[in-house]
Structure formats: structure tokens, C-alpha cells
C-alpha positions in Angstrom: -19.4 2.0 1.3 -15.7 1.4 1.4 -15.5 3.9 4.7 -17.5 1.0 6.3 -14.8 -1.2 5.6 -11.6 0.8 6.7 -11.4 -1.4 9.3 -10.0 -4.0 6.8 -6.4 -3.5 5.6 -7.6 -4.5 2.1 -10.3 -1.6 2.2 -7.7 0.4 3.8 -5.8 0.3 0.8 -8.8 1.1 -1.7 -9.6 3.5 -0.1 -6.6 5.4 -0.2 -6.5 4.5 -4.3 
């Protein structure tokens, strides 16, 4: 789950993708 990794920057931005 990407939500998991928000607290990355890189996930951060995937997420918002």
C-alpha cells in the first residue's frame, strides 16, 4: 500500500500521481 509509505517523499509523490 502506497498510503503506508507517505511517510517517504518518494511515496509522497506517487501517491499524489
Amino acid at each position: 500500500m502506497k498510503w503506508a509509505l507517505l511517510d517517504l517523499p518518494i511515496s509522497r509523490t506517487e501517491a499524489a500521481s
